[in-house]
CHARMM-style PDB file with segment names, atoms N, HN, CA, C and O in Angstrom:
ATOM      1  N   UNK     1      29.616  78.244 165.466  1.00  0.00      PROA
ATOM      2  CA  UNK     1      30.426  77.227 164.818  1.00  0.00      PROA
ATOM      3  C   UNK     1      31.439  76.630 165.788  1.00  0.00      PROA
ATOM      4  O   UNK     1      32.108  75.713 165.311  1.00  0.00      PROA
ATOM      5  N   UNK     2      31.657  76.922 166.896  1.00  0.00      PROA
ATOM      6  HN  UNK     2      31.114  77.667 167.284  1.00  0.00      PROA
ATOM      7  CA  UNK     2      32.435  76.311 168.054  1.00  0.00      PROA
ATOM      8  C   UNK     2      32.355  75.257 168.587  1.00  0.00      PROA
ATOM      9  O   UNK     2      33.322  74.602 168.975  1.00  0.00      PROA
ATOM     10  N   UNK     3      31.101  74.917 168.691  1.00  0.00      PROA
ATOM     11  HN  UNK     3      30.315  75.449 168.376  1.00  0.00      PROA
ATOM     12  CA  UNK     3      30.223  72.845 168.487  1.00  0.00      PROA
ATOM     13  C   UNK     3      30.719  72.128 167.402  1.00  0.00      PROA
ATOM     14  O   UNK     3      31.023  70.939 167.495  1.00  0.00      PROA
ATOM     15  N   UNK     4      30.827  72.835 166.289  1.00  0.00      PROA
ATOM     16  HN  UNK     4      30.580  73.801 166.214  1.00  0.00      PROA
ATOM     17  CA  UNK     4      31.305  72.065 164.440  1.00  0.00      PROA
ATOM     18  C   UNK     4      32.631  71.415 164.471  1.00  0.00      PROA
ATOM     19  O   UNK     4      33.709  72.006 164.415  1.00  0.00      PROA
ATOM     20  N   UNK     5      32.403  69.834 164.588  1.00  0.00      PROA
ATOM     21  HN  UNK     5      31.527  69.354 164.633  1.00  0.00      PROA
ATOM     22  CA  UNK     5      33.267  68.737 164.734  1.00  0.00      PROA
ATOM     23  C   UNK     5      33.556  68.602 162.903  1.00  0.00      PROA
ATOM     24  O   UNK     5      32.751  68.042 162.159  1.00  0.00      PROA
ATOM     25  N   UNK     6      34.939  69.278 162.398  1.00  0.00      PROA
ATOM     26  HN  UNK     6      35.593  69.733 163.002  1.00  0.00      PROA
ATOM     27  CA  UNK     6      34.970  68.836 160.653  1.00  0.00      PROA
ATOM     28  C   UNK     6      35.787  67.108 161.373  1.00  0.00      PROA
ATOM     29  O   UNK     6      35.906  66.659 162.513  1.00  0.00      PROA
ATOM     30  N   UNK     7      36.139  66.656 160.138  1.00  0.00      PROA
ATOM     31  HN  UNK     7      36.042  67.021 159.212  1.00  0.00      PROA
ATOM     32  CA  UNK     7      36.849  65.689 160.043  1.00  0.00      PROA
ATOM     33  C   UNK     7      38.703  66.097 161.008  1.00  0.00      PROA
ATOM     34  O   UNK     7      39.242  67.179 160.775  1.00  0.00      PROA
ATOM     35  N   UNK     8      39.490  64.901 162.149  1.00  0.00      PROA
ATOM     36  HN  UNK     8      39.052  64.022 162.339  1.00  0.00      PROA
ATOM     37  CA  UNK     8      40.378  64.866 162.701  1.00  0.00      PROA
ATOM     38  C   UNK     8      41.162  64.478 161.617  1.00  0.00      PROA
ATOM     39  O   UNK     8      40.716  63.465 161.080  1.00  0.00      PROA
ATOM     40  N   UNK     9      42.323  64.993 161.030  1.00  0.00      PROA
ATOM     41  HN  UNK     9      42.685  65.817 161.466  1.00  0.00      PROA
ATOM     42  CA  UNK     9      43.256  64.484 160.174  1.00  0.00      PROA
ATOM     43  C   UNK     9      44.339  64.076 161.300  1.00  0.00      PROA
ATOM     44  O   UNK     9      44.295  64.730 162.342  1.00  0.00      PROA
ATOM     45  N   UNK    10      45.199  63.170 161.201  1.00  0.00      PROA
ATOM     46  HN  UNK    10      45.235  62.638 160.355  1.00  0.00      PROA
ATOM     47  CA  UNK    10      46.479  63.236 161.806  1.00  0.00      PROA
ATOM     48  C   UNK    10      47.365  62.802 161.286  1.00  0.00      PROA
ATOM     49  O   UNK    10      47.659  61.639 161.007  1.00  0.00      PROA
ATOM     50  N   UNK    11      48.043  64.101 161.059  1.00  0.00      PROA
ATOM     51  HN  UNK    11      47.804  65.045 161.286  1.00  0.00      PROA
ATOM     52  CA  UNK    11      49.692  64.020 160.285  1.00  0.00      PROA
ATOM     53  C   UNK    11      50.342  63.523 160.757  1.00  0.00      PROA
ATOM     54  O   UNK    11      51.489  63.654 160.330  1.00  0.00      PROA
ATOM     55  N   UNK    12      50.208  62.896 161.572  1.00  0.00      PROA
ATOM     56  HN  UNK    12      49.277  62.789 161.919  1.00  0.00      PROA
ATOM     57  CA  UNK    12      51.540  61.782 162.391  1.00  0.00      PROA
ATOM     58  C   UNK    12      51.551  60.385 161.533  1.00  0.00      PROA
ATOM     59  O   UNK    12      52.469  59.574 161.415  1.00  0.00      PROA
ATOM     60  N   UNK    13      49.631  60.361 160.716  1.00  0.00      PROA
ATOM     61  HN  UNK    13      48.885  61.020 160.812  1.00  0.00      PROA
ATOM     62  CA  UNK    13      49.667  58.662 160.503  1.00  0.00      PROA
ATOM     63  C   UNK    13      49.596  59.051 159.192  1.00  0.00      PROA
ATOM     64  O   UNK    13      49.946  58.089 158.509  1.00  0.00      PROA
ATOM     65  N   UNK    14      49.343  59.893 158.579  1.00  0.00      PROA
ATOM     66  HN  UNK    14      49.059  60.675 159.134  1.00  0.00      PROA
ATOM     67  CA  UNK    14      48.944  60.704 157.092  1.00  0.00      PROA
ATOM     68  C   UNK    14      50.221  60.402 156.484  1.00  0.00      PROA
ATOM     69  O   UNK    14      51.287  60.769 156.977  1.00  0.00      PROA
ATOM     70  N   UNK    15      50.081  59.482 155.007  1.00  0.00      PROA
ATOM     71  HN  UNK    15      49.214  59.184 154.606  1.00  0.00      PROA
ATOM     72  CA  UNK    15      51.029  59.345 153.817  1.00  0.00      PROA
ATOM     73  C   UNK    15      51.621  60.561 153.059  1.00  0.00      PROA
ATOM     74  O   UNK    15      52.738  60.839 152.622  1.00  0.00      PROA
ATOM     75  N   UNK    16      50.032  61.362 153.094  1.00  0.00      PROA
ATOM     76  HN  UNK    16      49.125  61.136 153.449  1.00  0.00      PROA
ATOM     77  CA  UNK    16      50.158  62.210 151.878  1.00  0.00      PROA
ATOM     78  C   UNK    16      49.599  62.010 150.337  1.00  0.00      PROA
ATOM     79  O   UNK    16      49.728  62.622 149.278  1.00  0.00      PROA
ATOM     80  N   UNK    17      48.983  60.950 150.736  1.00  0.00      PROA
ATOM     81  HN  UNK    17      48.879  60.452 151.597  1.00  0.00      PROA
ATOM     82  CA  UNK    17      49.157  60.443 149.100  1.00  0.00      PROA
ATOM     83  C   UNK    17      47.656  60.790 147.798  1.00  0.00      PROA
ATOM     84  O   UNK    17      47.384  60.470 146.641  1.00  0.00      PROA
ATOM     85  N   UNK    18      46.902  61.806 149.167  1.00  0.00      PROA
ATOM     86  HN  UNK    18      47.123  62.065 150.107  1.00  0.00      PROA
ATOM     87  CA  UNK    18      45.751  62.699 148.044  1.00  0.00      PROA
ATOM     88  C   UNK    18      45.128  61.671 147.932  1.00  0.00      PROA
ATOM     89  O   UNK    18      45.049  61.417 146.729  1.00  0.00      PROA
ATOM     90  N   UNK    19      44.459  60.663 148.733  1.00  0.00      PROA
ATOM     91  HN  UNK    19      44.524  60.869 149.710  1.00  0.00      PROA
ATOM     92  CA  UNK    19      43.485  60.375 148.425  1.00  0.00      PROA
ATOM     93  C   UNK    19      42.117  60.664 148.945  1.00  0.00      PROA
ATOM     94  O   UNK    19      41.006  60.179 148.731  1.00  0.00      PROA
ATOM     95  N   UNK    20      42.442  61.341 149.480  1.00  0.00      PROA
ATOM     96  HN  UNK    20      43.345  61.736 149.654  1.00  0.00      PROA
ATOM     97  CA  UNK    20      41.212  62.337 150.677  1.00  0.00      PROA
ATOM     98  C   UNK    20      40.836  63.529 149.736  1.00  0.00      PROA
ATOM     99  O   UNK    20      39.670  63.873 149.545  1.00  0.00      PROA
ATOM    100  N   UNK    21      41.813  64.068 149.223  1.00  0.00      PROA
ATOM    101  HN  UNK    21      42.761  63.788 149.378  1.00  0.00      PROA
ATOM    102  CA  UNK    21      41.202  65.317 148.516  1.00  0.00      PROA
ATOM    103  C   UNK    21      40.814  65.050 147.055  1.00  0.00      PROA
ATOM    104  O   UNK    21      40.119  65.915 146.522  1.00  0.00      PROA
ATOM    105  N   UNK    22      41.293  63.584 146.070  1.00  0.00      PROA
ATOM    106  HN  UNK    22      41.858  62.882 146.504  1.00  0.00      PROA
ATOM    107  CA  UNK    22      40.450  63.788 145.152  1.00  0.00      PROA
ATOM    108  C   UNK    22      39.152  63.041 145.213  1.00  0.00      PROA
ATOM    109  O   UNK    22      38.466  62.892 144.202  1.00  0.00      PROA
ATOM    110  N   UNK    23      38.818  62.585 146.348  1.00  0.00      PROA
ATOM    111  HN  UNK    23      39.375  62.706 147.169  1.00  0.00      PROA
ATOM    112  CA  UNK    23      37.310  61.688 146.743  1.00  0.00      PROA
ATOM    113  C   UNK    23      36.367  62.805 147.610  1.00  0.00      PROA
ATOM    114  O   UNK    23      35.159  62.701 147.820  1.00  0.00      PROA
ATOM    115  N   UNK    24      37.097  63.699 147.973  1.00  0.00      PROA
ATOM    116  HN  UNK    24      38.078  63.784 147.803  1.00  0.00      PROA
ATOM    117  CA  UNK    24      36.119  64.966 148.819  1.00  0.00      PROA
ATOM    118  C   UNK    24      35.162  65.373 147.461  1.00  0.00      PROA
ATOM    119  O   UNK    24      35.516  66.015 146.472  1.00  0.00      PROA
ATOM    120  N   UNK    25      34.209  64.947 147.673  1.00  0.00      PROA
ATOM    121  HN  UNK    25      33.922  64.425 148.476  1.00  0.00      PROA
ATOM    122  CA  UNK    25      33.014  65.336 147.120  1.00  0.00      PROA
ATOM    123  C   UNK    25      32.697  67.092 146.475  1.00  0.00      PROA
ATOM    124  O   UNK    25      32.445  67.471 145.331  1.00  0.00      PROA
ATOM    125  N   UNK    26      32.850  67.891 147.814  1.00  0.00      PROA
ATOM    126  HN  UNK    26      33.055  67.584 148.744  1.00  0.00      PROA
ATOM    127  CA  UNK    26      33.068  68.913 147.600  1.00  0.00      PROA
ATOM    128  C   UNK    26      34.358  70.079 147.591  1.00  0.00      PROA
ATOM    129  O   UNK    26      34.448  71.291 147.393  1.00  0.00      PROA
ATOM    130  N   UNK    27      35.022  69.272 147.832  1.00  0.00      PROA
ATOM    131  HN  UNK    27      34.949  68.288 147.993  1.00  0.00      PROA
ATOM    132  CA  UNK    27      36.658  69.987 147.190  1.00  0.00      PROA
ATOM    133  C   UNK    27      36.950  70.828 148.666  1.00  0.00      PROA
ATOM    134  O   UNK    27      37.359  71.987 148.724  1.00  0.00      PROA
ATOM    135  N   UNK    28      36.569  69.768 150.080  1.00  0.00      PROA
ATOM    136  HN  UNK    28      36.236  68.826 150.033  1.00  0.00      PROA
ATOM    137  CA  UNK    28      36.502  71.251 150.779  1.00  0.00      PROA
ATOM    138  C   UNK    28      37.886  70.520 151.999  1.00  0.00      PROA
ATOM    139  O   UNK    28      38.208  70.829 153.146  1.00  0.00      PROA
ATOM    140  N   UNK    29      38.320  69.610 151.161  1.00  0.00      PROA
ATOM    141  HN  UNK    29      38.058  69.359 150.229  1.00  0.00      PROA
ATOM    142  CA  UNK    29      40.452  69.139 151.578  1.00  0.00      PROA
ATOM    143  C   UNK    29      41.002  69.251 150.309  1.00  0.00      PROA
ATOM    144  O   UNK    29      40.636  68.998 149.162  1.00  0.00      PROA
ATOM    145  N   UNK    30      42.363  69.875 151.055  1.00  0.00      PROA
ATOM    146  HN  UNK    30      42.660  70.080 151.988  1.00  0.00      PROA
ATOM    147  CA  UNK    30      43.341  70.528 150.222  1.00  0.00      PROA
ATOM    148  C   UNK    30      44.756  70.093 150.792  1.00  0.00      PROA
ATOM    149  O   UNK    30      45.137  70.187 151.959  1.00  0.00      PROA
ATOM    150  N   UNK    31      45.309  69.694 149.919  1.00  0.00      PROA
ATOM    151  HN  UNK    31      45.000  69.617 148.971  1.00  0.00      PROA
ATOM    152  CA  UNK    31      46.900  68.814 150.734  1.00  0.00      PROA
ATOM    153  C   UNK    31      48.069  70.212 150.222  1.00  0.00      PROA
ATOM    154  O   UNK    31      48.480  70.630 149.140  1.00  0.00      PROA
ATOM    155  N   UNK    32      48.264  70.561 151.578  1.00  0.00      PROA
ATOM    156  HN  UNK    32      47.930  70.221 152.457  1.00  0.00      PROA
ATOM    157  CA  UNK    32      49.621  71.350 151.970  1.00  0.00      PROA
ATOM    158  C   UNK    32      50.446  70.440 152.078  1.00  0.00      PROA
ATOM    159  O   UNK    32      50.351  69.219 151.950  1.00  0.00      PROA
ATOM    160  N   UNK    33      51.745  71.498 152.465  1.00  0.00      PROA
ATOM    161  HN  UNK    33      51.822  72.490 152.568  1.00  0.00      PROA
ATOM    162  CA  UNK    33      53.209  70.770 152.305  1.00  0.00      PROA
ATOM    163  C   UNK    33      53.038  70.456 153.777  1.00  0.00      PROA
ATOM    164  O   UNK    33      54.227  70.546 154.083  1.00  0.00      PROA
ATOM    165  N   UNK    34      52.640  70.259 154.516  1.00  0.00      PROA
ATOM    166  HN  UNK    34      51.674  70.186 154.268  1.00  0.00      PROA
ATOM    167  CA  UNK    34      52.587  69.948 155.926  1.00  0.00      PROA
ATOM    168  C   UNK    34      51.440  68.690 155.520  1.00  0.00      PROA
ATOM    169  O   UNK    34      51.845  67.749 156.202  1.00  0.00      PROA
ATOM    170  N   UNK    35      50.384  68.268 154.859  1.00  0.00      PROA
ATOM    171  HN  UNK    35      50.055  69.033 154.305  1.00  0.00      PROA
ATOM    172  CA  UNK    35      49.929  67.457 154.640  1.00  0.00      PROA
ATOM    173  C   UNK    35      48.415  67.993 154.475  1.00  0.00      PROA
ATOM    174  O   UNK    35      48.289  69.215 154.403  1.00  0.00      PROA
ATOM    175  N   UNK    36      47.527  67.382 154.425  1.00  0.00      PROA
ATOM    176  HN  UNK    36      47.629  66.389 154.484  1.00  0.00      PROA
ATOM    177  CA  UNK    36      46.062  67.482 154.151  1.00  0.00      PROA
ATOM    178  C   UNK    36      45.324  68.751 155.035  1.00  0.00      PROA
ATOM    179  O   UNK    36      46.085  69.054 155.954  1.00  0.00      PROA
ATOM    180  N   UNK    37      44.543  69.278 155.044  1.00  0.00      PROA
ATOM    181  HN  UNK    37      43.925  69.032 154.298  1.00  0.00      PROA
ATOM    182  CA  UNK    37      43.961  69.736 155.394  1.00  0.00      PROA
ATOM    183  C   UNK    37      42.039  70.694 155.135  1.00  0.00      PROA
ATOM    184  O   UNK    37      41.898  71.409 154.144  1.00  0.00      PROA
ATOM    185  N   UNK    38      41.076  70.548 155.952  1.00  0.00      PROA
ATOM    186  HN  UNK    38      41.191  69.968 156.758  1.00  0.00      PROA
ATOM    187  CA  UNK    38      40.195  71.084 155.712  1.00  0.00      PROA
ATOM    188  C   UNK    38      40.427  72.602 155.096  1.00  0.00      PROA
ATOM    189  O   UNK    38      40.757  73.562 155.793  1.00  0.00      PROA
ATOM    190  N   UNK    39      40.252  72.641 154.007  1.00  0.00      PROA
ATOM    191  HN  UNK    39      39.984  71.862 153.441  1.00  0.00      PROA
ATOM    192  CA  UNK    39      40.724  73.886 153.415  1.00  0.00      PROA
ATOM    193  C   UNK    39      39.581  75.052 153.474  1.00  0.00      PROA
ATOM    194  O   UNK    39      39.806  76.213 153.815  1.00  0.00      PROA
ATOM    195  N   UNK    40      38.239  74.497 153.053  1.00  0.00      PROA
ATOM    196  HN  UNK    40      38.056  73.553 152.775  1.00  0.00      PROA
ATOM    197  CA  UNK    40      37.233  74.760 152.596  1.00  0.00      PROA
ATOM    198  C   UNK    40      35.777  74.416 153.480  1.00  0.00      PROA
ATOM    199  O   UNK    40      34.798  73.778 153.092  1.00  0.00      PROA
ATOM    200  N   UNK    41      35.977  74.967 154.579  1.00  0.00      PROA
ATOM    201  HN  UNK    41      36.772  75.485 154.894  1.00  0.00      PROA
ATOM    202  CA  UNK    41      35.226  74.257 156.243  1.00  0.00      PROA
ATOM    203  C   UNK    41      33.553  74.019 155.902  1.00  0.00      PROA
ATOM    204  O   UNK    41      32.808  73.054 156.076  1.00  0.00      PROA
ATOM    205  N   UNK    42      33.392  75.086 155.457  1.00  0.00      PROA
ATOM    206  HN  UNK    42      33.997  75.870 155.316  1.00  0.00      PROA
ATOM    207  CA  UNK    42      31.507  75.255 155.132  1.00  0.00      PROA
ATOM    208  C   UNK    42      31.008  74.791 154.129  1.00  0.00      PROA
ATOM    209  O   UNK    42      29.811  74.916 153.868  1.00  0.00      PROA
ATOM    210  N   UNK    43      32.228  73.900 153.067  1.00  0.00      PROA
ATOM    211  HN  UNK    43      33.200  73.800 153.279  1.00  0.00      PROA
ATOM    212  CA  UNK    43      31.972  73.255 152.427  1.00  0.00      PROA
ATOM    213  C   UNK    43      31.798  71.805 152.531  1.00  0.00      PROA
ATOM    214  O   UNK    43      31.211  71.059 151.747  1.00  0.00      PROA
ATOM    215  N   UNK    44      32.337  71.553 153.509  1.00  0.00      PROA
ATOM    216  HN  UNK    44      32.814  72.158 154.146  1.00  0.00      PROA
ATOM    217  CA  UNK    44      32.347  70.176 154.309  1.00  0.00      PROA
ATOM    218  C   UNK    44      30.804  70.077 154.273  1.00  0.00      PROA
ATOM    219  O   UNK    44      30.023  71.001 154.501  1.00  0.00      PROA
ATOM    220  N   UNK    45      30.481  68.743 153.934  1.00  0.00      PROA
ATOM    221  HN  UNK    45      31.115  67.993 153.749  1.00  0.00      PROA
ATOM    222  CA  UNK    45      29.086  67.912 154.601  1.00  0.00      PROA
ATOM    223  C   UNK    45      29.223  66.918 155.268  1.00  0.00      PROA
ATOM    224  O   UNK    45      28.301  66.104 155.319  1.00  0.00      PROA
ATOM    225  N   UNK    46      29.989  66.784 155.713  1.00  0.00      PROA
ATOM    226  HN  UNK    46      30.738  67.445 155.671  1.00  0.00      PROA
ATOM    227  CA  UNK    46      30.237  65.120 156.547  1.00  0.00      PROA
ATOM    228  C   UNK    46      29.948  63.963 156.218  1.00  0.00      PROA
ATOM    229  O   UNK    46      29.552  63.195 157.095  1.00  0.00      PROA
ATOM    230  N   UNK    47      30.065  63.532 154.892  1.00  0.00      PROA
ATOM    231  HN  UNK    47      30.387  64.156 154.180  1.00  0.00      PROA
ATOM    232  CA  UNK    47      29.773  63.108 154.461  1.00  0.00      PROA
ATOM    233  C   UNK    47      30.979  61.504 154.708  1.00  0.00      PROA
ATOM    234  O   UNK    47      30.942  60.425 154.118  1.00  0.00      PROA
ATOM    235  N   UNK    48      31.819  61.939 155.680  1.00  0.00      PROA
ATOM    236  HN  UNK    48      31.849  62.816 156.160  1.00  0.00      PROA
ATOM    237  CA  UNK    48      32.288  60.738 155.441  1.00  0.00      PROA
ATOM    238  C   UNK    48      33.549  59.896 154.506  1.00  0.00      PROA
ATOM    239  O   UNK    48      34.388  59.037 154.777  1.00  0.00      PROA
ATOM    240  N   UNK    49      33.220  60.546 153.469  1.00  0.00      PROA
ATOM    241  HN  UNK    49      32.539  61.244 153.249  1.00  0.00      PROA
ATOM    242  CA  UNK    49      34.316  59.800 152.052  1.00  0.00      PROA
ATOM    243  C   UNK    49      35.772  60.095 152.471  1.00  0.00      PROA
ATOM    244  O   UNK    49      36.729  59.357 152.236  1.00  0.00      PROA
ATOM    245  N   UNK    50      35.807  61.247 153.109  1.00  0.00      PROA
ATOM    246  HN  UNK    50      35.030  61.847 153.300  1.00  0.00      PROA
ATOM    247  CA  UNK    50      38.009  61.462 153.133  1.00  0.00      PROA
ATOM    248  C   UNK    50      37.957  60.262 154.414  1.00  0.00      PROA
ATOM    249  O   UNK    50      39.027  59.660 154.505  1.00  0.00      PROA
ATOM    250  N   UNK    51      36.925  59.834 155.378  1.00  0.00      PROA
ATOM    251  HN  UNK    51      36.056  60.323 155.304  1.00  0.00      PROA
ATOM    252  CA  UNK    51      37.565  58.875 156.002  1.00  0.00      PROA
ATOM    253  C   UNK    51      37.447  57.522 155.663  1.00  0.00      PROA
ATOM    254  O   UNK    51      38.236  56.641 156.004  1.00  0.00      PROA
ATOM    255  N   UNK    52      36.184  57.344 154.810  1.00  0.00      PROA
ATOM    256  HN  UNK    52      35.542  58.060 154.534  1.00  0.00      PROA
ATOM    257  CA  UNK    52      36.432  56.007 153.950  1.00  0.00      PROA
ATOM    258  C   UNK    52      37.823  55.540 153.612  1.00  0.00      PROA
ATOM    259  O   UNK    52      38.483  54.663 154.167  1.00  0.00      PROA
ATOM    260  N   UNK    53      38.187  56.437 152.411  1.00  0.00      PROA
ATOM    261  HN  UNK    53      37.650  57.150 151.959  1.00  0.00      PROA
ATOM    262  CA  UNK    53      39.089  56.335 151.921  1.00  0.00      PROA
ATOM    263  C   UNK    53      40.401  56.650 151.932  1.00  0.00      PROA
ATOM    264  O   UNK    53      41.055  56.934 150.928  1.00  0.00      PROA
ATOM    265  N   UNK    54      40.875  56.601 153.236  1.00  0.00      PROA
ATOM    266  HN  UNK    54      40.344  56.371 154.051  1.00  0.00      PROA
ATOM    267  CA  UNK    54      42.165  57.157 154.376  1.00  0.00      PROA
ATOM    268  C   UNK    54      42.835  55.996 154.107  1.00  0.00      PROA
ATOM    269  O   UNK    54      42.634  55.260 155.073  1.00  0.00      PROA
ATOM    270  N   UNK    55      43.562  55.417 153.259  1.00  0.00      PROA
ATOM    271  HN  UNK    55      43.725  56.016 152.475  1.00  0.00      PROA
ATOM    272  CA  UNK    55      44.780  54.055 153.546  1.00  0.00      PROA
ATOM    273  C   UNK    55      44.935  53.753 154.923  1.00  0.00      PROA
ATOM    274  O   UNK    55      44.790  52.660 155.471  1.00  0.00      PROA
ATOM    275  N   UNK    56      45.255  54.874 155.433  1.00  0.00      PROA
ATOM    276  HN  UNK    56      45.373  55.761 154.988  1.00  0.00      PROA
ATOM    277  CA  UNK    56      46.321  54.393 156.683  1.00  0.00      PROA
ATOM    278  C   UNK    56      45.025  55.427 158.561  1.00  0.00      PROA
ATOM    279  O   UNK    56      45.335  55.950 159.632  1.00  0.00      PROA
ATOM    280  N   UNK    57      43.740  55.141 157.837  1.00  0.00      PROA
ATOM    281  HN  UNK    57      43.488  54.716 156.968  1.00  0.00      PROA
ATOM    282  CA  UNK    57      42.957  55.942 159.148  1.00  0.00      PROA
ATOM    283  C   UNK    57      43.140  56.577 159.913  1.00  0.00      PROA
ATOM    284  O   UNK    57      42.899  56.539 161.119  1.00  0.00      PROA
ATOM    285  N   UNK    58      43.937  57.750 158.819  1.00  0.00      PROA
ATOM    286  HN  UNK    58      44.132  57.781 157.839  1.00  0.00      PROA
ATOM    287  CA  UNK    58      44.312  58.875 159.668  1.00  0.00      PROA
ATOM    288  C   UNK    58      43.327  60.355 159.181  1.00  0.00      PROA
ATOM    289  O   UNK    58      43.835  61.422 158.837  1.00  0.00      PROA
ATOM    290  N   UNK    59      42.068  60.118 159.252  1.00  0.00      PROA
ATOM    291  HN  UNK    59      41.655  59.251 159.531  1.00  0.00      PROA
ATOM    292  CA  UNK    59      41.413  60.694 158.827  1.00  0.00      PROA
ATOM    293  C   UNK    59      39.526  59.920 160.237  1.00  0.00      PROA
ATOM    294  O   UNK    59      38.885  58.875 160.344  1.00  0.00      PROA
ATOM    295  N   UNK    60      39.524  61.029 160.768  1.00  0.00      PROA
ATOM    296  HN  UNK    60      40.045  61.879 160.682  1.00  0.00      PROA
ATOM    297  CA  UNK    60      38.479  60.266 161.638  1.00  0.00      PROA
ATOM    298  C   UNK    60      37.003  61.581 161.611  1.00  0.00      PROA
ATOM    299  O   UNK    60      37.291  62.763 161.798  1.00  0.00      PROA
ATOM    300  N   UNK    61      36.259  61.371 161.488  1.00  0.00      PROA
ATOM    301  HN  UNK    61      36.026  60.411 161.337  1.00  0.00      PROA
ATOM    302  CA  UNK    61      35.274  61.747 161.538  1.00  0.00      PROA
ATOM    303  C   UNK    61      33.882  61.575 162.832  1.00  0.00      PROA
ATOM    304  O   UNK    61      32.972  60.763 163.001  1.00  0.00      PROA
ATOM    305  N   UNK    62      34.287  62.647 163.442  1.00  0.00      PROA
ATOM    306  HN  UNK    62      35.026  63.306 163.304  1.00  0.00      PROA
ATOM    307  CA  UNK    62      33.543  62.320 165.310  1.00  0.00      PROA
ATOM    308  C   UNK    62      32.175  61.963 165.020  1.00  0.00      PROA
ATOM    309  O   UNK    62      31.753  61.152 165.843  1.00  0.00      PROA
ATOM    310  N   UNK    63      31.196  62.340 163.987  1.00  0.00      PROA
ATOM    311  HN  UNK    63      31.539  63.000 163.318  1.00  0.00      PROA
ATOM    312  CA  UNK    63      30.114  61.903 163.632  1.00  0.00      PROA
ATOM    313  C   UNK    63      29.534  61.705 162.592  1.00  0.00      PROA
ATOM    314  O   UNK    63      30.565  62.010 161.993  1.00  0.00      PROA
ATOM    315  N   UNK    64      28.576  61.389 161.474  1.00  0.00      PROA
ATOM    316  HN  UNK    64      27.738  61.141 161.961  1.00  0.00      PROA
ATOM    317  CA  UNK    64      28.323  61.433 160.223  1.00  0.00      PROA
ATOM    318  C   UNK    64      26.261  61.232 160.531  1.00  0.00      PROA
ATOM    319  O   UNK    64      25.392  60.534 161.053  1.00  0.00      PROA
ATOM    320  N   UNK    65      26.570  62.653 159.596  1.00  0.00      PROA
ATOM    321  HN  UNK    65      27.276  63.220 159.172  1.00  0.00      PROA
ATOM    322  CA  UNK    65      24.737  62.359 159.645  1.00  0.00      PROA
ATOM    323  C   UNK    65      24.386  61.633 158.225  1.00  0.00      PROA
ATOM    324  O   UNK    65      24.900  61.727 157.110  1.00  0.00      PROA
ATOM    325  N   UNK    66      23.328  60.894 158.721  1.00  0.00      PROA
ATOM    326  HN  UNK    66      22.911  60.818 159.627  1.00  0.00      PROA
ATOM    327  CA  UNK    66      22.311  60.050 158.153  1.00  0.00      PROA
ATOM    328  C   UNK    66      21.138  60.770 157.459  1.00  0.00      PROA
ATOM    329  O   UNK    66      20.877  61.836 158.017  1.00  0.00      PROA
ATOM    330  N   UNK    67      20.702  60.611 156.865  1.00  0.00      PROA
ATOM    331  HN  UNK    67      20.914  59.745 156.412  1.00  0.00      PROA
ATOM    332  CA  UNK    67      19.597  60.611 155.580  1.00  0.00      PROA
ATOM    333  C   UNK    67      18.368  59.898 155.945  1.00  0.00      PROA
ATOM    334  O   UNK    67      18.092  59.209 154.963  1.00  0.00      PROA
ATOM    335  N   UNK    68      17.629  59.743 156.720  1.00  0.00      PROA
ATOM    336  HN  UNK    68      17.854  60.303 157.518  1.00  0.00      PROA
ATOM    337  CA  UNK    68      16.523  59.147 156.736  1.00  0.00      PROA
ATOM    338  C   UNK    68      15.548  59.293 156.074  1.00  0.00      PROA
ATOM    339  O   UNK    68      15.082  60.430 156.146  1.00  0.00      PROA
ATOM    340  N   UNK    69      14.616  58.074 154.945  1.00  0.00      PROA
ATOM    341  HN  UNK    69      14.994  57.150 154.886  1.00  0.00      PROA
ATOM    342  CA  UNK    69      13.000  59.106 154.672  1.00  0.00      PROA
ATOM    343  C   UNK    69      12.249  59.095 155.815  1.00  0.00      PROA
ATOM    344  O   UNK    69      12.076  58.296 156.735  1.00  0.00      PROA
ATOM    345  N   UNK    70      11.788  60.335 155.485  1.00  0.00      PROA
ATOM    346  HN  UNK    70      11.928  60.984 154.738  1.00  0.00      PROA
ATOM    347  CA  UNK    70      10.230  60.917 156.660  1.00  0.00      PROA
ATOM    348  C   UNK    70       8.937  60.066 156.494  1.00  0.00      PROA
ATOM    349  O   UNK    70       8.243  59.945 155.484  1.00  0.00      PROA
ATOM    350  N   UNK    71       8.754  59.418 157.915  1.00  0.00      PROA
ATOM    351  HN  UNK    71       9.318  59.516 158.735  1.00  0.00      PROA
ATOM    352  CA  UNK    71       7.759  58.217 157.978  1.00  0.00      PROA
ATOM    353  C   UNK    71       6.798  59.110 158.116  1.00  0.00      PROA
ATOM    354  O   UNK    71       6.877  60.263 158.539  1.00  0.00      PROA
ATOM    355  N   UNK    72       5.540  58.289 157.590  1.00  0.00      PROA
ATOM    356  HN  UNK    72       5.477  57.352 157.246  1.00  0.00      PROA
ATOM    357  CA  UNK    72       4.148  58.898 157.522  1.00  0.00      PROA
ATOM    358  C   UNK    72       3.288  58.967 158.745  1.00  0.00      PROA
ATOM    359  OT1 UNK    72       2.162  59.461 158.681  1.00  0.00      PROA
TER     360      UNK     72
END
């Protein structure tokens, strides 16, 4: 798990304002008094949504896998 890029939060640009953790799909951000954080790591899918929906893009995601269908 030392390769496993979760989502970069940065509390420097971070409001606070929970919108990362009630759009996490799988409940796997959790906002401390210090601000957001991956709470729930192996629950993460990368799916992307806490950085969609970051107001202020402090939420970055180094990669996001894709879904392809399997060509014949």
């Amino acid at each position: 798990m030392s390769d496993w890029h979760l989502p970069e939060i940065d509390l420097e640009l971070c409001t606070r304002c929970g919108a990362c953790v009630v759009g996490c799909p799988t409940h796997a951000v959790d906002l401390q008094p210090e601000g957001p954080v991956i709470a729930r790591p192996l629950a993460c899918t990368f799916c992307a949504e806490c950085e969609a929906l970051c107001p202020v893009n402090a939420i970055r995601c180094e990669f996001e896998i894709v879904w392809e269908p399997q060509r014949s």
